[in-house]
C-alpha positions in Angstrom: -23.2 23.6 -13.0 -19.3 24.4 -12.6 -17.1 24.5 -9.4 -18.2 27.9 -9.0 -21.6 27.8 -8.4 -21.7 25.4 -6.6 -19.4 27.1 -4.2 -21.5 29.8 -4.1 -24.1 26.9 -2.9 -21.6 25.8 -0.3 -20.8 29.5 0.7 -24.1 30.7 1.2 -25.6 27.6 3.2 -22.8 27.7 5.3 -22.8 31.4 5.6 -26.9 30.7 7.1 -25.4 27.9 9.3 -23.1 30.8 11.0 -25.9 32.9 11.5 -28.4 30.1 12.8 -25.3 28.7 15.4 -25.0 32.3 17.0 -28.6 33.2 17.0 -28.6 29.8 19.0 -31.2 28.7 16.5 -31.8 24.8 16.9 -29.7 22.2 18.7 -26.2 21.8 19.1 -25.8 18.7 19.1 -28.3 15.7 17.5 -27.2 11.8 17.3 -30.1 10.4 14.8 -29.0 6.9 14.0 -26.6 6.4 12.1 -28.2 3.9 9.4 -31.2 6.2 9.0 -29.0 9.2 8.7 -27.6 7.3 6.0 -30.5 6.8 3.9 -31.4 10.8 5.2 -28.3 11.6 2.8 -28.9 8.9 0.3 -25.0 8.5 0.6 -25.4 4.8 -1.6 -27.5 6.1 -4.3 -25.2 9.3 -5.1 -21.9 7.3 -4.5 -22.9 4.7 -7.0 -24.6 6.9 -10.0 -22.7 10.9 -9.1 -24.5 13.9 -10.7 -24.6 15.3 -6.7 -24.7 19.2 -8.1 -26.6 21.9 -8.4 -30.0 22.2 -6.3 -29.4 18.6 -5.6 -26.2 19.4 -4.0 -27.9 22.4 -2.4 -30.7 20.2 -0.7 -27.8 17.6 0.3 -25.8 20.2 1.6 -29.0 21.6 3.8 -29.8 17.8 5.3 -26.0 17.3 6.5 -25.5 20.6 8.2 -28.7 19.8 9.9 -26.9 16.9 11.1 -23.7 18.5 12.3 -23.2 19.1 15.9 -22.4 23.0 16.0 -19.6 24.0 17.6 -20.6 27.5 17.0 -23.3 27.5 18.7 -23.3 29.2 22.6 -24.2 25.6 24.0 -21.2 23.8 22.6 -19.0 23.3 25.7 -17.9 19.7 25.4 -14.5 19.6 24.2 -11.0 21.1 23.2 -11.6 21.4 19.6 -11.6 25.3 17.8 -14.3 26.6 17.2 -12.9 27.6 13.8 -12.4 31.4 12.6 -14.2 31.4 9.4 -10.9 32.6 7.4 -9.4 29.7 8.8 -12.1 27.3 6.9 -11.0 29.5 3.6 -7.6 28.0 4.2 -8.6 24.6 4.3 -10.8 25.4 1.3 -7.7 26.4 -0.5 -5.7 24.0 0.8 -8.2 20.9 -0.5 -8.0 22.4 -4.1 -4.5 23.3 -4.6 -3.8 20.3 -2.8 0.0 20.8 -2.4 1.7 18.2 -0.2 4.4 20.8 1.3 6.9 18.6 2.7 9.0 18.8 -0.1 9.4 22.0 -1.1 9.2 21.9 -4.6 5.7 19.9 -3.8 4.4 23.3 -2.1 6.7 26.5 -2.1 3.9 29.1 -0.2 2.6 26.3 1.7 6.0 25.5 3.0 7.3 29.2 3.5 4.3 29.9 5.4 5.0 26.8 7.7 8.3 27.3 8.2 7.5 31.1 9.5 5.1 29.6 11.6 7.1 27.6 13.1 9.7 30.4 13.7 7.1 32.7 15.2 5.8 29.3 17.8 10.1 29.1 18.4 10.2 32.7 19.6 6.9 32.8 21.6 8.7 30.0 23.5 11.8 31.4 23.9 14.2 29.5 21.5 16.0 30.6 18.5 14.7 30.5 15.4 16.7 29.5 12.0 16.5 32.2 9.3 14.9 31.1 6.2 16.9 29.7 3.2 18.8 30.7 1.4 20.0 33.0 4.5 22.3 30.7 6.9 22.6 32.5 9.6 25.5 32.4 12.4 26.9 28.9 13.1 24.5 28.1 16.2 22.0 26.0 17.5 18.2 27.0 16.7 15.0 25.4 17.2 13.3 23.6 15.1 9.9 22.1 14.4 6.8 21.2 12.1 3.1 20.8 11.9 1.5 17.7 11.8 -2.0 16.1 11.6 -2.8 16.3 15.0 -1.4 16.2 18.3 -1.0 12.4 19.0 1.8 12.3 15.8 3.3 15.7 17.3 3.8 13.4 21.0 5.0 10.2 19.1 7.3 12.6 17.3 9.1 14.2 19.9 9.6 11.2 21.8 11.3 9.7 18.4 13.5 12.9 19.1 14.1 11.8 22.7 14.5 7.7 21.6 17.2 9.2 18.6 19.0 10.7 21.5 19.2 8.0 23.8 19.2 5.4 21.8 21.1 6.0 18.6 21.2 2.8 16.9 17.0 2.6 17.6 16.3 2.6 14.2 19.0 0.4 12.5 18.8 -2.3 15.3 15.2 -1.7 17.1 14.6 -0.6 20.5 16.0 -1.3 23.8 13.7 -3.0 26.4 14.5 -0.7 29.1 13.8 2.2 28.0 10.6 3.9 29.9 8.7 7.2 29.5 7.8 9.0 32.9 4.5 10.8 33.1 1.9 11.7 35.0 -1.5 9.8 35.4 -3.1 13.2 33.4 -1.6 12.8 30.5 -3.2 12.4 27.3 -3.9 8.9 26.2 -1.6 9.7 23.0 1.2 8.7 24.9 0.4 5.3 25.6 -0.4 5.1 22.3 3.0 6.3 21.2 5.3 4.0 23.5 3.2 1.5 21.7 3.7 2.5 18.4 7.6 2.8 19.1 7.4 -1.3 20.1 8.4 0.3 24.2 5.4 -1.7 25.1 2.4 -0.5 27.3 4.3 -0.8 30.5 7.3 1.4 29.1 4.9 4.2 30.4 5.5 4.8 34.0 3.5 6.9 36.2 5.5 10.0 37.6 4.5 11.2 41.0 1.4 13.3 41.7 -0.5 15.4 43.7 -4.4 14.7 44.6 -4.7 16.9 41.7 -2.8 15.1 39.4 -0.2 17.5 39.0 3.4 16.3 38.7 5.4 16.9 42.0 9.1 17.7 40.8 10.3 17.0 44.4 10.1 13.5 44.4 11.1 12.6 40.8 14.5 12.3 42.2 13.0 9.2 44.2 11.5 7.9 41.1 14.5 8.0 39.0 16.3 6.1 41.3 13.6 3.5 41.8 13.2 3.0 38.0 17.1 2.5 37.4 17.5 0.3 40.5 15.5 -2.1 38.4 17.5 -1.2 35.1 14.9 0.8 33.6 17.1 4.2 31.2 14.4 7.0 31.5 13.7 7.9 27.8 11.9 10.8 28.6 10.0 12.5 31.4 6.6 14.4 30.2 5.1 17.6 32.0 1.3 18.6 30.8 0.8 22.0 30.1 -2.3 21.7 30.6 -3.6 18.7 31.2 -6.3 17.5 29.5 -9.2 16.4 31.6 -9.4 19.6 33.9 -6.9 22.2 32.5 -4.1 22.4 34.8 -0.8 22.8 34.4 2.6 20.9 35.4 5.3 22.9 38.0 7.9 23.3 34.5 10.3 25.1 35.6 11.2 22.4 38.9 10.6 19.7 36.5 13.4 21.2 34.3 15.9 21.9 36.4 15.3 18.3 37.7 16.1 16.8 33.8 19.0 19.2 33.1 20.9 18.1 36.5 20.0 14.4 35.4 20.8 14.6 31.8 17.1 13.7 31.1 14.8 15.1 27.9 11.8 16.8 29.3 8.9 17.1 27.0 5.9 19.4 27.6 2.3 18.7 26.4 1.1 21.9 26.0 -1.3 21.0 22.9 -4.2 22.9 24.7 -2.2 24.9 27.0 0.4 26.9 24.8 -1.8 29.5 23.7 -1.1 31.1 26.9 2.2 32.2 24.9 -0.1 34.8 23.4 -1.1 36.0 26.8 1.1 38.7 29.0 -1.2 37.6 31.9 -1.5 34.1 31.6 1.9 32.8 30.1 3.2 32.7 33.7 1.9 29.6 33.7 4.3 28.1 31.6 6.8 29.1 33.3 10.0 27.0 32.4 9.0 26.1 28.9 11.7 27.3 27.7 14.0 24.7 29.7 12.3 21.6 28.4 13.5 19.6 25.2 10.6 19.6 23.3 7.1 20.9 23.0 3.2 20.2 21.4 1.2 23.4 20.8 -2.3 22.4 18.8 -3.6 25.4 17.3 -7.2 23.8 16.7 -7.6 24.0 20.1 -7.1 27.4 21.4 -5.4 28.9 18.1 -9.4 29.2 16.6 -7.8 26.7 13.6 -10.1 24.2 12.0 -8.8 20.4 13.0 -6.2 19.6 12.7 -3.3 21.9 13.2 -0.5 20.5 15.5 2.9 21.6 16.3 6.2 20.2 17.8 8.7 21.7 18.2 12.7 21.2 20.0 15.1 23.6 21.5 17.5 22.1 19.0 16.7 21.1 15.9 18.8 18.6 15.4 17.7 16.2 17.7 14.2 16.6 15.1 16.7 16.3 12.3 17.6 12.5 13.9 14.5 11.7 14.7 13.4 9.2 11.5 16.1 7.9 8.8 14.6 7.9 5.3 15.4 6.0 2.3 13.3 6.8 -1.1 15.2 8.1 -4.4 12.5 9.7 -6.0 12.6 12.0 -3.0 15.9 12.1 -1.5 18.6 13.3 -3.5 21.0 16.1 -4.8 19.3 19.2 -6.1 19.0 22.8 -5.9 17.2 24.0 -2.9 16.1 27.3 -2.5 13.3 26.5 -0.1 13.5 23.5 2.9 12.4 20.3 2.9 10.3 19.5 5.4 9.6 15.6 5.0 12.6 14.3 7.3 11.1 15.4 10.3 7.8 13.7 9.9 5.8 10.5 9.9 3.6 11.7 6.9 4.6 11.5 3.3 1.9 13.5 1.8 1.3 16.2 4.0 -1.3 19.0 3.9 -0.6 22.5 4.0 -1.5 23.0 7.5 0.0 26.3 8.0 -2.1 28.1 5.8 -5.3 27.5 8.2 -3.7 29.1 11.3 -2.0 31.9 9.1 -5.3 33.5 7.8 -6.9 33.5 11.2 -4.0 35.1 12.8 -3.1 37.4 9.5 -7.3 38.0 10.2 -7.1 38.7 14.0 -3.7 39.4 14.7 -1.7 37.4 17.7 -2.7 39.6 20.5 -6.5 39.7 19.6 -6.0 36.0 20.0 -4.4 36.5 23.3 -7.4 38.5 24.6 -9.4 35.6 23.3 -8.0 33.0 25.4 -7.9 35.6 28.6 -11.6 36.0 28.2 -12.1 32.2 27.9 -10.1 32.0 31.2 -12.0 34.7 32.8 -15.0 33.1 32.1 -13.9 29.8 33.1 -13.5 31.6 36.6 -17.1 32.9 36.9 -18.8 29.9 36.0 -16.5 28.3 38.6 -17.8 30.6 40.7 -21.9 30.2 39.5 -21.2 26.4 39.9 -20.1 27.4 43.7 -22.8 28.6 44.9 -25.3 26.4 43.3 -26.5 23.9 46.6 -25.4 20.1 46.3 -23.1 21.4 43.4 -19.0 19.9 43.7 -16.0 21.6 41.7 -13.1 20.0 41.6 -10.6 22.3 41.1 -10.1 26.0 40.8 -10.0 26.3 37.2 -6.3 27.3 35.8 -7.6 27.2 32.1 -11.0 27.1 30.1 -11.9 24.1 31.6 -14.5 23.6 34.6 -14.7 20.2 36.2 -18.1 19.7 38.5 -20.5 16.8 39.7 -23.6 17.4 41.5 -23.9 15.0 45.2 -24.8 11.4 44.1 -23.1 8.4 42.0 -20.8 8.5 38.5 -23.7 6.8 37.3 -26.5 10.0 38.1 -23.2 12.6 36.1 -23.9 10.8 33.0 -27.6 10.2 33.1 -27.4 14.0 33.2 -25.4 14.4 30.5 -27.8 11.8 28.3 -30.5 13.9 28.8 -29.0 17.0 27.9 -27.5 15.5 25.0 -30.7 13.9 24.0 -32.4 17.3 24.6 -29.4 19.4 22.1 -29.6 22.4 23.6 -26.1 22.4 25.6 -23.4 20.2 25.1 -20.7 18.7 27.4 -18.6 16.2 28.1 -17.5 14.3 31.0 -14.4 13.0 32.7 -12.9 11.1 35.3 -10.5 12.3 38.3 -9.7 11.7 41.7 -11.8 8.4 40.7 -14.9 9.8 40.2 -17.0 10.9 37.0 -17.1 15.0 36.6 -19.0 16.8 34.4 -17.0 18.8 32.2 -17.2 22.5 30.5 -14.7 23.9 27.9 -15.5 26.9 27.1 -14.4 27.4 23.3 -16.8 29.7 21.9 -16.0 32.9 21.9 -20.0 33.8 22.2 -20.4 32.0 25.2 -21.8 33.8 28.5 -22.7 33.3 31.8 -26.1 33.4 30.9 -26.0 30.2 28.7 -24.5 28.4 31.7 -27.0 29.9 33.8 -29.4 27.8 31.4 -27.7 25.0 31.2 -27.7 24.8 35.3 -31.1 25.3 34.6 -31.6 22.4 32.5 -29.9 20.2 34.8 -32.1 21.0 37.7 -35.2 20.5 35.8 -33.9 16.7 34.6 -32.0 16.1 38.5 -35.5 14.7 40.1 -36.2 12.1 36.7 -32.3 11.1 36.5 -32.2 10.2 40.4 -34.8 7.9 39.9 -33.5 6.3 36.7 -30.4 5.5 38.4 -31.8 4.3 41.6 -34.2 2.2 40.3 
């Protein structure tokens, strides 16, 4: 059998698997072991003698989506990954087989257009200008710039290579200076300890800005900060603003925090991986406001942009700070020629880079930008009632009023009874969520990413977790 058939396999099993998630058929989530799940998929056998086609493929294909935790089913509320628009997965289809590594333009010319409007359409929804498209130059100005990337974590290393080109020039030729320190607060996401590593800063190059009992940066006593950290010699490389964070969804003061960077000649980047898609909302892109003022932005759209993982953007009020932010040498790539598209490859870590943009294009050229906005105002609005089911519920805690899609709660007892809880719904696959930690203590945690999600499948899941309360106080007290 050819490619096309068995597509047509792929297409119609997966096609079932749609209709089984929303119809809430079976678990969400199942974690068999992973040695018999192994020899479930005979991965050894058909890795060392091929021929997987054809009903063979077709009976493969049916004992790994059984395995697959379903995002798209009502009960998945764990975490901040899209629950993917199906014309979205046609892109990455399309994508795998054309298999055109855009960041070279020649390499990928509809890939890279399609990026590079993209990114245009992310500048404006944030307020910056965008460049017009070669061969157009435009008027002699500064305009934003940006690119997608494999994820968020590269997107946050790669603005702060922005910020390190910027105040440290001669990084790359001569390495890094040892004072140099990035100020954030305790919410951020763990990507940006990872990146002060990466840049050879050194774990304790990341300093913690002040904060609220909520976490939330507190822009009136950064100034206090500042000074501290340059009383000891410490040059402030950049200072980092969630919007939102990431364990409970809420979002940094921006517009206080920027007006605090500009008077001290500091970049201010914004995490706004899961966050940004408030853009796309007239009622909820309040909540960034300020954006606008910062230096340099991440905006995932397979979080809240319904794009299969992974989709990331970042993107700068000026695009040449991006433009200094890595110094290339490679002939084969890098030289005089005529250009009647742009070259992408300077601004990022990858070499070989997939043609991201064409996920998120489909699903918006599918649903359009504002249907997109409704979708995240009705995740929010949800959000708010199960905050307010969780409320009432006796012994029930929330943590905070929810300012996203996220709801933080814990019922009355130890960290230790939260995630017996959460075994036993996991073991039982019905509902699926995470759990956190803030204010020191271990929450249980709800995203709500599905777009078929009610109240009534919460209502369940509260269900659920009174039926297993009585056994999982007495496994943890015992």
């Amino acid at each position: 059998m050819g490619f096309g058939s068995d597509a047509g396999i792929a297409v119609v099993a997966l096609g079932q698997y749609l209709r089984d998630a929303a119809a809430r058929t079976g678990k969400v989530i199942q974690q068999p072991p992973m040695a018999q799940l192994a020899d479930q998929l005979q991965l050894e056998p058909w890795i060392e003698n091929g021929g997987l086609t054809g009903e063979a493929f077709r009976a493969f294909l049916e004992r790994y989506l059984a395995a697959t935790t379903r995002l798209h089913h009502p009960g998945y509320l764990a975490h901040q990954v899209a629950v993917p628009h199906p014309m979205g997965a046609v892109g990455s289809l399309i994508d795998g087989l054309t298999n055109n590594p855009m960041a070279i333009y020649e390499m990928g010319p509809a890939a890279a257009a399609i990026e590079c409007v993209l990114i245009n359409w992310m500048l404006r929804k944030v307020g910056w200008p965008s460049r017009p498209l070669p061969p157009a130059a435009g008027p002699d100005r500064r305009y934003g710039g940006g690119v997608l990337t494999h994820g968020g974590s590269l997107a946050n290393l790669t603005a702060l290579m922005a910020a390190r080109a910027r105040v440290d020039p001669d990084a790359w030729q001569n390495g890094v200076r040892q004072d140099l320190v990035v100020l954030a607060p305790r919410a951020c996401h763990y990507s940006m300890a990872r990146a002060v590593g990466i840049m050879g800063l050194g774990r304790r190059a990341l300093r913690e800005a002040p904060a609220d009992a909520d976490e939330r940066l507190v822009p009136d006593q950064l100034p206090a900060a500042l000074h501290a950290l340059r009383e000891t010699g410490s040059t402030v490389l950049a200072v980092v603003a969630n919007g939102c964070s990431t364990a409970v969804g809420l979002y940094d003061p921006l517009r206080e925090t920027a007006a605090f960077c500009r008077e001290n000649a500091l970049w201010l980047h914004v995490d706004a991986a899961h966050g940004g898609a408030a853009l796309l909302s007239p009622r909820l892109r309040q909540r960034l406001d300020g954006l606008a003022l910062a230096d340099s932005m991440v905006w995932d759209a397979h979080k809240m942009l319904r794009t299969p993982a992974v989709c990331a953007a970042v993107l700068v009020r000026n695009q040449d700070d991006l433009d200094r932010a890595f110094q290339q040498e490679a002939s084969y790539l890098f030289h005089p020629k005529d250009q009647p598209g742009f070259d992408g490859i300077h601004r990022t870590v990858e070499c070989t880079k997939s043609g991201l943009g064409l996920k998120l294009f489909l699903v918006l050229a599918a649903e359009g930008e504002a249907a997109l906005g409704r979708y995240l105002e009705r995740q929010t609005a949800l959000a708010g009632e199960i905050a307010g089911l969780i409320r009432r519920q006796p012994g029930y805690e929330l943590a905070v009023e929810p300012e996203s899609n996220i709801v933080c709660f814990r019922l009355e007892g130890s960290d230790e009874l939260q995630l017996e809880l959460r075994r036993r719904l996991l073991e039982r696959g019905r509902h699926y969520l995470s759990a956190t930690g803030f204010r020191g203590r271990r929450w249980l945690r709800i995203v709500v990413m599905n777009p078929a999600t009610t109240l009534e499948d919460i209502e369940r899941l509260l269900g659920e977790l009174r039926e297993f309360e009585p056994e999982a106080r007495r496994a943890v007290s015992a």
